[in-house]
DRENMARMI-74792 format. One line per field, with one value per residue: residue number from 1; residue in one letter; y negated, z, x of N, C-alpha, C in turn. Coordinates in nm, 4 decimals. Atoms other than C-alpha are relative to their C-alpha. Layout:
# DRENMARMI-74792
num <- (NUM, ...)
residuo <- (a, ...)
n.c2 <- (Y, ...)
n.c3 <- (Z, ...)
n.c1 <- (X, ...)
ca.c2 <- (Y, ...)
ca.c3 <- (Z, ...)
ca.c1 <- (X, ...)
c.c2 <- (Y, ...)
c.c3 <- (Z, ...)
c.c1 <- (X, ...)
This chain:
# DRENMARMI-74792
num <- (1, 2, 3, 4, 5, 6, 7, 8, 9, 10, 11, 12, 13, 14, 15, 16, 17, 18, 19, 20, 21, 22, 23, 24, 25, 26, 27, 28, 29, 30, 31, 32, 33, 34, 35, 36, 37, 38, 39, 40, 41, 42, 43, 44, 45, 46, 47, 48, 49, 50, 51, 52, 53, 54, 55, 56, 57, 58, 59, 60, 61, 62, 63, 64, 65, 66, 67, 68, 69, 70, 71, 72, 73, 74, 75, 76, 77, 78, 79, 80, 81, 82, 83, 84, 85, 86, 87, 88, 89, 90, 91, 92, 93, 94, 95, 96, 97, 98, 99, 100, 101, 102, 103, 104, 105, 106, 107, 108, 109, 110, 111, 112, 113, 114, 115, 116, 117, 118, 119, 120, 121, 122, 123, 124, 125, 126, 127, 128, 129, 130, 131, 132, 133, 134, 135, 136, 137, 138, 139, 140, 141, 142, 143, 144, 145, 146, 147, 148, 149, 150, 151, 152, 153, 154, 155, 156, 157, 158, 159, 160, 161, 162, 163, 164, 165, 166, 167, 168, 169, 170, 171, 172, 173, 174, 175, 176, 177, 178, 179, 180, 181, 182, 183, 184, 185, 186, 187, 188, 189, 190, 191, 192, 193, 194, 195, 196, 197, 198, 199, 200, 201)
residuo <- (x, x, x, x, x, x, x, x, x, x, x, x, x, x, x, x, x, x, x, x, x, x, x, x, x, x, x, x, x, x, x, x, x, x, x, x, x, x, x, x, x, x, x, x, x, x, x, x, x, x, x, x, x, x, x, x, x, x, x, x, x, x, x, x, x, x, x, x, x, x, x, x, x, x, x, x, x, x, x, x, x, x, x, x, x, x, x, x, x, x, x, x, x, x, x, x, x, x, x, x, x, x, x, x, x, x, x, x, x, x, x, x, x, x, x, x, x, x, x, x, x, x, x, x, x, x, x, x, x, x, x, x, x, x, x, x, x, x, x, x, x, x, x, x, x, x, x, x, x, x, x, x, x, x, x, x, x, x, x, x, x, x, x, x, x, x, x, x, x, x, x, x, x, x, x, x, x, x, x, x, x, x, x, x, x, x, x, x, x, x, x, x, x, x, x, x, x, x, x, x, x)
n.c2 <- (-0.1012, -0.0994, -0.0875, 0.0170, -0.0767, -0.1047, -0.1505, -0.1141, -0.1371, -0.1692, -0.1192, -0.0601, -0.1128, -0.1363, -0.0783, -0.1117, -0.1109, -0.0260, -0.1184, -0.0774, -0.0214, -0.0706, 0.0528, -0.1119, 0.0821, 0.1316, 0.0914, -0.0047, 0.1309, 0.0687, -0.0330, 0.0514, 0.1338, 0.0253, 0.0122, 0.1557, -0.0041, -0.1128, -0.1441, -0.0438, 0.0986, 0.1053, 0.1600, 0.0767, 0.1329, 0.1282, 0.0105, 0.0373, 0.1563, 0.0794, -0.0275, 0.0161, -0.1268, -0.0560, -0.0993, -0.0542, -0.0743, -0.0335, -0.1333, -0.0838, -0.0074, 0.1611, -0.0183, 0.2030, 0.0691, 0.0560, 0.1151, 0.0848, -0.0568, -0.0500, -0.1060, -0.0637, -0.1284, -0.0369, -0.0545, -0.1621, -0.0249, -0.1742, -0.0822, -0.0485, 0.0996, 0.0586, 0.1066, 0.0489, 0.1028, 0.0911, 0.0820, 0.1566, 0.0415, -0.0952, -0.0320, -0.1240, -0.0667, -0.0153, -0.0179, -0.1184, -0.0844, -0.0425, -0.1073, -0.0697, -0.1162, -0.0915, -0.1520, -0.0970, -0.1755, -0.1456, -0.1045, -0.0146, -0.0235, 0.0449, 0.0872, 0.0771, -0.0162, -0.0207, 0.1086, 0.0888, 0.0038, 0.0746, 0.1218, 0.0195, -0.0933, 0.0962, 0.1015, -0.0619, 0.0039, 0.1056, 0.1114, 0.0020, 0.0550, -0.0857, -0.0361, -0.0251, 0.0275, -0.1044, -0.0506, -0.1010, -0.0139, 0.0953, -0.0048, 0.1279, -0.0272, -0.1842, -0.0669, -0.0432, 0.1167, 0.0472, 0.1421, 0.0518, 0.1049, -0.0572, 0.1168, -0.0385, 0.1436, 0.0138, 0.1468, 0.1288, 0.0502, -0.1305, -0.0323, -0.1408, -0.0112, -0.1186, -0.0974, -0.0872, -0.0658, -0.1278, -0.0330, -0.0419, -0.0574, -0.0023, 0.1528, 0.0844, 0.1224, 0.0404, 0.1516, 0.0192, 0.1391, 0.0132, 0.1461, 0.0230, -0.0296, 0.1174, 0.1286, -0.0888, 0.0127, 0.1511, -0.0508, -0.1988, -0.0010, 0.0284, -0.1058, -0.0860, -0.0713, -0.0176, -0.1140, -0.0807, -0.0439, -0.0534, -0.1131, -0.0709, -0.0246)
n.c3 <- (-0.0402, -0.0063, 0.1303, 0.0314, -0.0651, 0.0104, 0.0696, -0.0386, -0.1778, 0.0578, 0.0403, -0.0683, 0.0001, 0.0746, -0.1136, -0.0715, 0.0844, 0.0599, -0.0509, 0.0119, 0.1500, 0.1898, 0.0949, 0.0867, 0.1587, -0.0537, 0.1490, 0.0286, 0.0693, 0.0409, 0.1184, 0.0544, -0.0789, -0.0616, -0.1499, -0.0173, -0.0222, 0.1224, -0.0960, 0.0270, -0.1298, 0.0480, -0.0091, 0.0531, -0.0627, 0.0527, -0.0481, -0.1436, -0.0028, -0.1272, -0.0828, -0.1427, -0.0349, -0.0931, -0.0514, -0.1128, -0.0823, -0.1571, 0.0384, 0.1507, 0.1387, -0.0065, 0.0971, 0.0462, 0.0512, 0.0373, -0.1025, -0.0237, -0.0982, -0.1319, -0.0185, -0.1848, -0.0868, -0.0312, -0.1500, -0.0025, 0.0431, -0.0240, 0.1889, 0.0451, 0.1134, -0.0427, 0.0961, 0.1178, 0.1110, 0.0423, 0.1573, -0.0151, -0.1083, -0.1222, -0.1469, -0.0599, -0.1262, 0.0606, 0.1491, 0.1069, 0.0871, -0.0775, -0.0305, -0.1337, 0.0209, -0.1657, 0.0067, -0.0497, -0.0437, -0.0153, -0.0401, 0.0774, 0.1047, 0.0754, 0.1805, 0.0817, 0.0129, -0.1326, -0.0002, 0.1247, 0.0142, -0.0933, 0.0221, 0.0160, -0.0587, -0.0540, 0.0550, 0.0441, -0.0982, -0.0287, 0.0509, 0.0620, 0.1793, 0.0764, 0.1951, 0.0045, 0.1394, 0.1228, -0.1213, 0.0564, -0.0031, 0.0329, -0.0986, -0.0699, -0.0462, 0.0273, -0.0407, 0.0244, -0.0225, 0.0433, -0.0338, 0.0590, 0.0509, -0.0616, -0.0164, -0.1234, -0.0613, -0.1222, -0.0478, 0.0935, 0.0946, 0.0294, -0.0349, 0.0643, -0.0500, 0.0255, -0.1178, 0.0631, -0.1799, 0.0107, -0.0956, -0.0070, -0.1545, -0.1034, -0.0449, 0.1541, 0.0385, 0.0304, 0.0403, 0.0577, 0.0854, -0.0253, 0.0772, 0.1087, 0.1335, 0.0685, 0.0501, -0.0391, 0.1035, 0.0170, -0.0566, -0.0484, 0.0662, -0.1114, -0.1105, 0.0476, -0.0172, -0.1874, -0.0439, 0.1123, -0.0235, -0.1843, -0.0052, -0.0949, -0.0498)
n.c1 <- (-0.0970, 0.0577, -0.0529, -0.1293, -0.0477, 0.0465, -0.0810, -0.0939, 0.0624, 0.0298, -0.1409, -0.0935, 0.0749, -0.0398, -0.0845, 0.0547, 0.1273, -0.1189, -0.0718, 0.1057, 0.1099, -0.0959, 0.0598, 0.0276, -0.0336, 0.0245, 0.0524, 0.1259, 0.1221, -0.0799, -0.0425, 0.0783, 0.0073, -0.1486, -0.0775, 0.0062, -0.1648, -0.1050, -0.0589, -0.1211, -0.1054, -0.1394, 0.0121, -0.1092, -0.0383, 0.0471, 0.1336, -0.0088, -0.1079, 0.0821, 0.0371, -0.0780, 0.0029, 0.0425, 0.0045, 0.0099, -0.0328, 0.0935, 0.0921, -0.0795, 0.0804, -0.0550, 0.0536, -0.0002, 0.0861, -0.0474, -0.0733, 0.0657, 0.0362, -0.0502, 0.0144, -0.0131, 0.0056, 0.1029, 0.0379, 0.0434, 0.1261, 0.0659, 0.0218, -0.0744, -0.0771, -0.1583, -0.0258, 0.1311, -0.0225, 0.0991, -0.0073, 0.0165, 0.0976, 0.0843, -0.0016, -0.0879, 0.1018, 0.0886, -0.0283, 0.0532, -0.0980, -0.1514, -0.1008, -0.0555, -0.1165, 0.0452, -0.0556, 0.0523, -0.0617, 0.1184, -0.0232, -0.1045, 0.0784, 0.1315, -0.0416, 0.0602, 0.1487, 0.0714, 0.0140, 0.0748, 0.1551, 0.0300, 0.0152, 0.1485, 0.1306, -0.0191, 0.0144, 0.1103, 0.0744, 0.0057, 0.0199, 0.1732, -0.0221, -0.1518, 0.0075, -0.1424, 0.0397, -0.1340, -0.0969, -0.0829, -0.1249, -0.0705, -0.2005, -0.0453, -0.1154, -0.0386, 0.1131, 0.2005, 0.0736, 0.1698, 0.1068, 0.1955, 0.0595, 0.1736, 0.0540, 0.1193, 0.0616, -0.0289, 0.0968, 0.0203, -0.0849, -0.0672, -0.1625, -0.1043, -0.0952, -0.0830, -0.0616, -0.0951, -0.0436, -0.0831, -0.0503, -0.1111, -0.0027, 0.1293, -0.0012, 0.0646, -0.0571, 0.1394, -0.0275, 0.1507, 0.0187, 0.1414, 0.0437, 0.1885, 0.0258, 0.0475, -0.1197, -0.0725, -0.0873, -0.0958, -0.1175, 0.0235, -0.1150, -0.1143, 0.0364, -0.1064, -0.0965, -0.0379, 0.0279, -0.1195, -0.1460, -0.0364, -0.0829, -0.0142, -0.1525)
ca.c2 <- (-11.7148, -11.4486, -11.3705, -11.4014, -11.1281, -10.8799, -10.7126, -10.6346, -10.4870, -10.2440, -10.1150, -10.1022, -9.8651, -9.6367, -9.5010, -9.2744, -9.1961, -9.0855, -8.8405, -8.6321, -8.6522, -8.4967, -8.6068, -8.3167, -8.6003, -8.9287, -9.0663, -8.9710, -9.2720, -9.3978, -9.2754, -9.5045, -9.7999, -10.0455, -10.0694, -10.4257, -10.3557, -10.2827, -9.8856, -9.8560, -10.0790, -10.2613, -10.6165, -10.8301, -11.1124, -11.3453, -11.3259, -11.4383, -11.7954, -11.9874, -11.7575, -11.7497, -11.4529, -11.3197, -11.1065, -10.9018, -10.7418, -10.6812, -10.4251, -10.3256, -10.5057, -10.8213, -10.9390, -11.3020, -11.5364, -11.8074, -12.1431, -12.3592, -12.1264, -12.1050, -11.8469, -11.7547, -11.4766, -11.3560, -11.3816, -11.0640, -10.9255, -10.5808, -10.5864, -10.5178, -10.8315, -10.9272, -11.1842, -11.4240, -11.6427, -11.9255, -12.0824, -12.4990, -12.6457, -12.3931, -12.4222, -12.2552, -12.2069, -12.1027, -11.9692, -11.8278, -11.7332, -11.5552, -11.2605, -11.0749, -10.7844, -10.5274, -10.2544, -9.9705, -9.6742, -9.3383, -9.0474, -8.8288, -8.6755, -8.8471, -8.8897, -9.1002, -8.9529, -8.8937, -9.2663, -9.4006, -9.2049, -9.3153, -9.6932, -9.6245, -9.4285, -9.7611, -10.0329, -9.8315, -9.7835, -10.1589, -10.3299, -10.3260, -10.4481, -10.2798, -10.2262, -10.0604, -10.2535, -10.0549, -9.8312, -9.5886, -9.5081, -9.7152, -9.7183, -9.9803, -10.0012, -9.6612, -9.4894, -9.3391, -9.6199, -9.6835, -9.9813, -10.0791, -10.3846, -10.4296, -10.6884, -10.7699, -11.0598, -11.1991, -11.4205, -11.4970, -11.5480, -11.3008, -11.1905, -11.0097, -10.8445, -10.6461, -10.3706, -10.2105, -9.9724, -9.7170, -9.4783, -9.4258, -9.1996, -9.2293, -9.6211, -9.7727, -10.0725, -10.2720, -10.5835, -10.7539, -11.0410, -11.1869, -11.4676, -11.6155, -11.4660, -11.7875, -11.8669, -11.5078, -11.5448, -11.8745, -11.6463, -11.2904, -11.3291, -11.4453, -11.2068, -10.9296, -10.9585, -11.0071, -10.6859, -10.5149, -10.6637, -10.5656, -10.3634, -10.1660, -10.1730)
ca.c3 <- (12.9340, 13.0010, 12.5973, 12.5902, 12.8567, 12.7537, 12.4815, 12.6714, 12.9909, 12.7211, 12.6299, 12.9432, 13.0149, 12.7359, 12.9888, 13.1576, 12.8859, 12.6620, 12.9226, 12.8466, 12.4782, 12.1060, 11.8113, 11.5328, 11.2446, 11.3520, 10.9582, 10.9107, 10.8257, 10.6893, 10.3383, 10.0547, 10.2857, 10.2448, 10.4617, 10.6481, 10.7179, 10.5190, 10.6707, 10.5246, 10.8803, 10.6269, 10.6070, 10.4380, 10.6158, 10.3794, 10.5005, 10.8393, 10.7274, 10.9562, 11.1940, 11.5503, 11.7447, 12.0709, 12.2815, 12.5983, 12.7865, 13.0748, 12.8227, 12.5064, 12.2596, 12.0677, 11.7745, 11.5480, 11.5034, 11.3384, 11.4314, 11.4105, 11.6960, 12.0900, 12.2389, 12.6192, 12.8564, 13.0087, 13.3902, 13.5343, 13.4916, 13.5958, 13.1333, 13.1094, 12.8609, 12.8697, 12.5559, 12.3705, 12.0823, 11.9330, 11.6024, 11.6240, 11.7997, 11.9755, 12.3358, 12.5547, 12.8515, 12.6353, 12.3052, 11.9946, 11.7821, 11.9159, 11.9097, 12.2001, 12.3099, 12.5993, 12.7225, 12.8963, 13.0802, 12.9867, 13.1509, 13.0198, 12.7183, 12.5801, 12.1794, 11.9231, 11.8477, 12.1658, 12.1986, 11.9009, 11.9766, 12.3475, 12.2131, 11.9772, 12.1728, 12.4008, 12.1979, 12.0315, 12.3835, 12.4658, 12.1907, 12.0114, 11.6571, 11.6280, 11.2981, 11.2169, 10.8965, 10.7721, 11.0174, 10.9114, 10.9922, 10.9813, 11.1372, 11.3945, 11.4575, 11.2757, 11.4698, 11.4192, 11.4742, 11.4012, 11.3457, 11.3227, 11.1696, 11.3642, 11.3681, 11.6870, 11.8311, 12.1529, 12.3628, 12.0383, 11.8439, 11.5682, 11.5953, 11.4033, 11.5025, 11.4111, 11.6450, 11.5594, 11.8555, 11.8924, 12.1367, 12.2721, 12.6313, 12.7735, 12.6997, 12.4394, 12.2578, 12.1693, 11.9317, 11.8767, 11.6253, 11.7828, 11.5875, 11.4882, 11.1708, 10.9997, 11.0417, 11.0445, 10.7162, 10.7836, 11.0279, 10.9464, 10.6917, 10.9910, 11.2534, 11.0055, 10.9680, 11.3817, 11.3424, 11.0411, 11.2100, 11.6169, 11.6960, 11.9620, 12.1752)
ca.c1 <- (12.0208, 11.7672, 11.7744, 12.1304, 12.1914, 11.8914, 12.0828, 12.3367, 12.1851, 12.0471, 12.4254, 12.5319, 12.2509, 12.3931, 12.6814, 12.4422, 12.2037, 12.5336, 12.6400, 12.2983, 12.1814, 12.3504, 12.2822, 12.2997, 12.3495, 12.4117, 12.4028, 12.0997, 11.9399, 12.2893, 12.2647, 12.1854, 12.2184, 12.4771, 12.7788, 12.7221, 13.0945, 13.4279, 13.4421, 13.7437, 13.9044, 14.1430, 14.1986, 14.4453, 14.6742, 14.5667, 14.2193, 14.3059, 14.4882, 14.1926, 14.1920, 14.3334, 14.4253, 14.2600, 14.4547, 14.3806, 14.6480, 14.4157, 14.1726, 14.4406, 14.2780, 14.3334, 14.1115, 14.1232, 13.8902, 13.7979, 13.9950, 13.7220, 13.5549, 13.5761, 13.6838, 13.6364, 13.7352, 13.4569, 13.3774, 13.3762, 13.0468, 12.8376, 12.7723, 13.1241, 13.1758, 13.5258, 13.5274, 13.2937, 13.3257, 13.1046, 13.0644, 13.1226, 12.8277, 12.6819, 12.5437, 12.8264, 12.5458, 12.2976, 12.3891, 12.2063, 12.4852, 12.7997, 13.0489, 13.0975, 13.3754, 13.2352, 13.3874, 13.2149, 13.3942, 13.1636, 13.1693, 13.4339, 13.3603, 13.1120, 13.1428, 13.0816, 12.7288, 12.6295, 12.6961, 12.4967, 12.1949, 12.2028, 12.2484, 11.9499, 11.7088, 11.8054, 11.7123, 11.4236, 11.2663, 11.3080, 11.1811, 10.8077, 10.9376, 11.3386, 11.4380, 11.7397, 11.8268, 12.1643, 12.3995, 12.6856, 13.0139, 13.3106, 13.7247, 13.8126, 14.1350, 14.2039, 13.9397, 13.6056, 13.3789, 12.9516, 12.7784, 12.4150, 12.2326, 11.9068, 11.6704, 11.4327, 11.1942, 11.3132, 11.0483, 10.9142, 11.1950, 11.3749, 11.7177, 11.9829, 12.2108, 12.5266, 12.6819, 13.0042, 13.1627, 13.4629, 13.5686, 13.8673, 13.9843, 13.6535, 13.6321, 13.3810, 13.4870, 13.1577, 13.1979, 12.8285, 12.7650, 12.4181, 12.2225, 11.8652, 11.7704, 11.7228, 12.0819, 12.2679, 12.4252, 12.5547, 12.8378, 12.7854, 13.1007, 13.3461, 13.1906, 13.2808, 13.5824, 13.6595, 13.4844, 13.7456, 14.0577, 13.9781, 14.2532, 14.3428, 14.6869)
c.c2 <- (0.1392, 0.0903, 0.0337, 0.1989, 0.1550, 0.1035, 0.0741, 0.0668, 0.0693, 0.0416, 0.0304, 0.1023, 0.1390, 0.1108, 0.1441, 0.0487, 0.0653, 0.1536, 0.1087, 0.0157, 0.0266, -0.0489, 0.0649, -0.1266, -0.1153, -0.0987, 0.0580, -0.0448, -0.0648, -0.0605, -0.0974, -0.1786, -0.0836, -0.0637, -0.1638, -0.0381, 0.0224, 0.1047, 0.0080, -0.0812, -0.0687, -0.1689, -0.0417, -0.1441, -0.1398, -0.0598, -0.0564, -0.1120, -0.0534, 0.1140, 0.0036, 0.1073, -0.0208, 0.0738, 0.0996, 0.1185, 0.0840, 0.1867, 0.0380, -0.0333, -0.1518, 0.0084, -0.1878, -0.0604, -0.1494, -0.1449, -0.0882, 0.0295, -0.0050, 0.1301, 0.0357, 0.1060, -0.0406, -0.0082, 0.1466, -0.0229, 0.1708, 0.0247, 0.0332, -0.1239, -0.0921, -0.1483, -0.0470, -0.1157, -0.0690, -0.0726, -0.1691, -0.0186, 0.0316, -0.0447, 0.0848, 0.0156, 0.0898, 0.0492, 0.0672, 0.0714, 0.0230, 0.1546, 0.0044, 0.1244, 0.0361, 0.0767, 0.0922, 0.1000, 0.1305, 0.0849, 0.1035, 0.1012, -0.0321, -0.0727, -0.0930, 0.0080, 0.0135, -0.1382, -0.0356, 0.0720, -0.0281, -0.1410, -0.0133, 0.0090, -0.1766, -0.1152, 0.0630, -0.0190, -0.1280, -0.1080, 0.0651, 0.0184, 0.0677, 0.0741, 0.0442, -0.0561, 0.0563, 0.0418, 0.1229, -0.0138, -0.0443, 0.0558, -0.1522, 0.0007, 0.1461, 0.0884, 0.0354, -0.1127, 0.0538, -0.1035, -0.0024, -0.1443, 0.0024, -0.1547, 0.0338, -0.1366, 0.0047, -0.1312, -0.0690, -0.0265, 0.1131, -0.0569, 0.0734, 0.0243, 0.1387, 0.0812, 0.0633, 0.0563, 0.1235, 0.0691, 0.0428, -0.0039, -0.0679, -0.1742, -0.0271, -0.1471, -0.0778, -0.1385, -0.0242, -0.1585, -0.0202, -0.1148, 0.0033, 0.0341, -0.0605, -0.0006, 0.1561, 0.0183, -0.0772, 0.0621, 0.1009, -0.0478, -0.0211, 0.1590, 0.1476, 0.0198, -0.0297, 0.1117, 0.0908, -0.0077, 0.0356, 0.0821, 0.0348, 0.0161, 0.1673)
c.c3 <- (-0.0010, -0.1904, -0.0689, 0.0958, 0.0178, -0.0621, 0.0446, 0.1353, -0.0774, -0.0340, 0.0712, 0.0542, -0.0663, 0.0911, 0.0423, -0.0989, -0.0660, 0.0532, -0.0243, -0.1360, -0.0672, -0.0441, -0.1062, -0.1091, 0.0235, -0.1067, -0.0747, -0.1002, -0.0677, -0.1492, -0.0965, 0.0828, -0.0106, 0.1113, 0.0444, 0.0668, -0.0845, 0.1109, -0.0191, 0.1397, -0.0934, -0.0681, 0.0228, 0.1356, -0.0447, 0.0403, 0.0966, 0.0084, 0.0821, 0.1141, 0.1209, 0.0792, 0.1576, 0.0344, 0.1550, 0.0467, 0.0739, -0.0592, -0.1449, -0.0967, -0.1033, -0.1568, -0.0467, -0.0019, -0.0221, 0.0455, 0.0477, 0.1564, 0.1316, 0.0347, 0.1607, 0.0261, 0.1074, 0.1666, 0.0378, 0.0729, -0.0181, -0.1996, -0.0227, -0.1314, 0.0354, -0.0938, -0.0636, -0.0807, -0.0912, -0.0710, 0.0658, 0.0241, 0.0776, 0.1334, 0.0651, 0.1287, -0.0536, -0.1503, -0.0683, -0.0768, 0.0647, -0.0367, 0.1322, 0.0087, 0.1133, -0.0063, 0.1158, 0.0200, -0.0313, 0.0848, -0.1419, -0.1186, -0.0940, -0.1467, -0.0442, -0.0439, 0.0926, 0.0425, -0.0693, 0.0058, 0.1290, -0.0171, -0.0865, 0.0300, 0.1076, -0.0132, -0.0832, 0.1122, 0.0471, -0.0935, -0.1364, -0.1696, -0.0307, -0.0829, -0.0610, -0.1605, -0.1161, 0.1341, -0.0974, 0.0538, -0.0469, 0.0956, 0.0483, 0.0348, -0.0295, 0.0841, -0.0158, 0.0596, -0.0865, 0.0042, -0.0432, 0.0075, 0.0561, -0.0476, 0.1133, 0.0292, 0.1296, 0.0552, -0.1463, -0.0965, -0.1023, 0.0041, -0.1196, 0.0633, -0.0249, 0.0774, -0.0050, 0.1482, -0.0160, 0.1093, 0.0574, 0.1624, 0.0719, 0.0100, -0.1051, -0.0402, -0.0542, -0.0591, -0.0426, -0.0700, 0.0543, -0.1093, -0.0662, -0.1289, -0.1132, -0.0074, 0.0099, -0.0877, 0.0066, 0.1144, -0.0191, -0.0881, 0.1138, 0.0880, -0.0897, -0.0327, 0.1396, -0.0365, -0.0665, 0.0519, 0.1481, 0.0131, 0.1752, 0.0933, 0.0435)
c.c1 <- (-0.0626, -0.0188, 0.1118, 0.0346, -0.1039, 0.0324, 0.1418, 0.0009, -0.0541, 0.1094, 0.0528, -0.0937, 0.0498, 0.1287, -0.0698, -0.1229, 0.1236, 0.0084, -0.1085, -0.0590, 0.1662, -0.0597, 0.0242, 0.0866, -0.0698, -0.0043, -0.0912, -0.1068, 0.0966, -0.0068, -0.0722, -0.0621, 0.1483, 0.0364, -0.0192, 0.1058, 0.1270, 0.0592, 0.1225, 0.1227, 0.1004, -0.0685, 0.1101, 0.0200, -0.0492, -0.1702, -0.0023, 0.0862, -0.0699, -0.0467, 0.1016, -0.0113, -0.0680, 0.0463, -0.0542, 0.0626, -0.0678, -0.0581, 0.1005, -0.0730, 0.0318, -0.1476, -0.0006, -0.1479, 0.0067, 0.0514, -0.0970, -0.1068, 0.0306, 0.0106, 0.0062, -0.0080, -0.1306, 0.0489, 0.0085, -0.1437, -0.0363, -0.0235, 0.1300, 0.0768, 0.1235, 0.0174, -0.0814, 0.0516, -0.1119, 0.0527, -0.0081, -0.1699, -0.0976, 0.0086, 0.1081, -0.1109, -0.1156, -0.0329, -0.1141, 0.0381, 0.1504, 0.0238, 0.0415, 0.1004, -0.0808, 0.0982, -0.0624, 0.0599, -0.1291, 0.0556, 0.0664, -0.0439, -0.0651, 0.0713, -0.0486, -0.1773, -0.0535, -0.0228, -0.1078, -0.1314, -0.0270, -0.0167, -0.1455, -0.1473, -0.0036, -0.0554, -0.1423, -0.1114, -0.0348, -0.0311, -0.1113, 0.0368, 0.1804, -0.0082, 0.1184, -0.0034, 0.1412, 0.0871, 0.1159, 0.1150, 0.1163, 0.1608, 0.0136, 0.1122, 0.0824, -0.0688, -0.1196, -0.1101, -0.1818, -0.0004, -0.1175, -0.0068, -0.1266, -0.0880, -0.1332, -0.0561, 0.0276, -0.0488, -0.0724, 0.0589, 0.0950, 0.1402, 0.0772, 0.1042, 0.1012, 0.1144, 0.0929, 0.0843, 0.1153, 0.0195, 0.0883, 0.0452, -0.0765, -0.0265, -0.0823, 0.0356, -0.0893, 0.0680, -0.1574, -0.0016, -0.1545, -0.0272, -0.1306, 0.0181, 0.0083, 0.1587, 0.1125, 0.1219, 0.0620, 0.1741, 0.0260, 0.1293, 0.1194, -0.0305, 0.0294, 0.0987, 0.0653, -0.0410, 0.1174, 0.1047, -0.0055, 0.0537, 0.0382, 0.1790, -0.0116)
């Protein structure tokens, strides 16, 4: 559990770093990298025949995934994670591969770049080997959106992991694909498109 719940006590950290840092030029490092998203936020019905919807009244958000998948509402929880979803035979106490939904209130104001260099300065500071391995700018739900591709060792073990986030009236919308390295490809195709169709009420 303890490597399950380290990456995201570093995002909910970003809240209060956010409200204090800029970021001049937050694609930076974008250019010449490809997208490990379709930016363009569109995504066909036909794409989503095995998939099964997710909504949440509660936070305005709904997003599919795929059937063969669980999907649980989240405990409430000081990270803010409202929703998680796991590939067929995953540990549910204990997972290595999963999609998660957060949501984080900022302080008011706080943009998109101001975000994404508080989340990196974040994950930079907390980890020996982080590797940003493609990030750029993307639309979630028709909104200005980032995501980063990282890769990190945790206890030992590497990780990937892909981060895609929007913001909207002072609320961040965090979707994270986690998963051992070894096996990241075997879901990253599903977990992007949960990320392309998460939409927004």
């Amino acid at each position: 559990m303890h490597k399950s719940l380290l990456i995201f006590s570093l995002l909910i950290l970003t809240a209060a770093l956010a409200s204090g840092q800029t970021c001049s030029d937050p694609s930076q490092d974008s250019e010449g990298v490809d997208d490990p998203v379709d930016s363009s936020g569109a995504i066909g019905l036909s794409d989503l025949d095995e998939f099964l919807l997710f909504e949440s009244r509660e936070y305005g958000f709904a997003v599919p995934y795929p059937s063969a998948w669980t999907a649980e509402e989240a405990d409430p929880n000081d990270l803010g994670i409202v929703a998680g979803f796991l590939p067929p035979g995953e540990d549910l106490i204990e997972p290595d591969n999963y999609v998660t939904v957060q949501i984080e209130d900022l302080p008011g104001g706080t943009n998109l770049p101001e975000y994404t260099e508080a989340v990196l300065a974040n994950l930079r500071s907390s980890y020996d080997d982080f590797e940003v391995l493609a990030e750029g700018e993307m639309k979630i739900s028709g909104e200005p959106a980032y995501v980063i591709a990282y890769g990190t060792t945790v206890e030992g073990t590497a990780y990937q992991v892909l981060l895609a986030y929007t913001i909207k009236e002072d609320r961040a919308y965090v979707i994270t694909y986690y998963a051992l390295a070894e096996r990241y490809s075997e879901f990253e195709d599903d977990a992007k498109r949960m990320i392309n169709a998460f939409s927004l009420r």
